[in-house]
N, C-alpha and C positions, 0 to 999 in steps of 0.2 A: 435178745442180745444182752449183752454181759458186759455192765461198763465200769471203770472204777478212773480213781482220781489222774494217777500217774506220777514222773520224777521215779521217786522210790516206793512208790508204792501200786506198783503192776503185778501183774500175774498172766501168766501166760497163754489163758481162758479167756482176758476178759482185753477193752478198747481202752484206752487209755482215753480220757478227755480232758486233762488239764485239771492242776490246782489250783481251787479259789473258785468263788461266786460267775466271774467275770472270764476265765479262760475255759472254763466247764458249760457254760450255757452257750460260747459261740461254741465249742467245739459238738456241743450235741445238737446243737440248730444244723451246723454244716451236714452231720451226718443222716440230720430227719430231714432235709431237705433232699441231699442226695440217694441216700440209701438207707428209706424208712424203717423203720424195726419193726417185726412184732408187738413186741415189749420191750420193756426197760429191766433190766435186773441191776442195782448201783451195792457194786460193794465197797468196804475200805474202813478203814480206823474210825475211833469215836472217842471223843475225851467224857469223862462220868462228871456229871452234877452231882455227884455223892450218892444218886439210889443204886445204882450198878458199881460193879465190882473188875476191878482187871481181867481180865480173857474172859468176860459174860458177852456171850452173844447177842445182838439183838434185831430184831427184823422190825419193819415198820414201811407206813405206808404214809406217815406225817411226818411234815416237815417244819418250819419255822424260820424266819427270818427276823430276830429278835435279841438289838444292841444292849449293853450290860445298862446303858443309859435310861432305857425304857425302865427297866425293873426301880429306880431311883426318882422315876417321875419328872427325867431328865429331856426326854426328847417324844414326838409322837410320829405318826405316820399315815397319810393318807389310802397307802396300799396297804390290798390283804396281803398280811403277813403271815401268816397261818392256812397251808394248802393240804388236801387230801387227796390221797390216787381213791378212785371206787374202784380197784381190781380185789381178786381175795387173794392173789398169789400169799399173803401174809396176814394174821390177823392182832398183829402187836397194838396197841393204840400208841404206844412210846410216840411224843415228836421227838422231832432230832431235829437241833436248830443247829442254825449256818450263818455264817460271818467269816469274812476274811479275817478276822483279826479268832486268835486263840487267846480263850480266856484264862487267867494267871490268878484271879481273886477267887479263891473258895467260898468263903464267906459271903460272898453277895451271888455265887454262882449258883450257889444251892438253892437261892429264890426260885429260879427256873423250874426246879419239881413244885413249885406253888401251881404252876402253869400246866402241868403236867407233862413238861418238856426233861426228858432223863437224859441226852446225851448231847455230842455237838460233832459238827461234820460239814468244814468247810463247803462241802457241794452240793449234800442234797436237796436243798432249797433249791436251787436251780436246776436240777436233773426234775426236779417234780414238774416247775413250771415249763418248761420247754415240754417233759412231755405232755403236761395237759394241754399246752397251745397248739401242739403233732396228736391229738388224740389218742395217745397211747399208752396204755396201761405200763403201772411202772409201780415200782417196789424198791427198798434198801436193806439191805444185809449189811452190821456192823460189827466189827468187837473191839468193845474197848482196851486203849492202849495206854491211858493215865486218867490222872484225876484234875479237874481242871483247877491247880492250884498253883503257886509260882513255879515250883520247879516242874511244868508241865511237860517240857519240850526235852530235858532231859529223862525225862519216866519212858515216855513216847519210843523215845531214841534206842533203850533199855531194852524195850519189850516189843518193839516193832516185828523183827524178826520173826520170833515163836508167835505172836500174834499171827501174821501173814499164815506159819502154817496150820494152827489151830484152825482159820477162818478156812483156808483150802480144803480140809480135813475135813467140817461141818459140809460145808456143799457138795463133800464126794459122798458121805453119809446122807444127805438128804436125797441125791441121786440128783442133783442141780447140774452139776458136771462130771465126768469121768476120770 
């Protein structure tokens, strides 16, 4: 199955499950509850920590839950923050960290490739976790739509559009959808 964020950014292939951490994991708990998947396929937009480039695609199987606060020695956390799917649908090691909040500070965002974390995406922190608690293999397909720096939401806005179909376009080439 074929999930992505939703609001404005659906597509017409895939399930919408709600944006953010917290409307994303009830909405795919509801649906692993009711109507288990396969798999997971999560697609949708990604802001760059500076090593990716606008419209780079990126696939990945790691995820990350990790505040701008951690990287300053500000805050800690008793949960694992740091999740892995074991499927091969993908073989990127990219994480992609997730946060309700989008990051605005470049300069302290680019700490994150210290970690080996290159992009960010509100959701799939919790698309991993739900589905490793549903045992089901799961994956994310992203392309980035700005650089996480103040004017992020404005770049985002800019490029969203042609983003969505670049990303439609790679899954019709990889033979993911039709």
């Amino acid at each position: 199955m074929i999930v992505c964020a939703g609001r404005n950014e659906t597509f017409n292939f895939a399930q919408p499950i709600g944006v953010g951490l917290i409307e994303s994991s009830i909405n795919l708990t509801r649906l692993a509850l009711f109507d288990k998947p396969d798999f997971l396929l999560f697609i949708g937009t990604a802001g760059s920590y500076g090593n990716y480039n606008i419209f780079d695609i990126v696939e990945s199987k790691r995820a990350a839950n990790l505040e701008l606060s951690f990287l300053s020695n500000d805050s800690y956390t008793p949960l694992d923050n740091v999740l892995e799917s074991d499927n091969k649908m993908v073989k990127n090691d990219t994480i992609v960290n997730s946060s309700n909040y989008i990051t605005t500070n470049f300069e302290l965002s680019k700490h994150y490739n210290e970690y080996g974390i290159g992009i960010e995406n509100m959701e799939f922190f919790s698309v991993l976790q739900v589905a490793k608690e549903f045992e089901i293999p799961v994956a994310g397909i992203f392309i980035v739509t700005n650089y996480t720096k103040k004017d992020a939401h404005k770049e985002f806005l800019s490029n969203h559009d042609e983003a969505m179909k670049r990303l439609t376009k790679y899954l019709i080439e990889k033979q993911i959808i039709k």
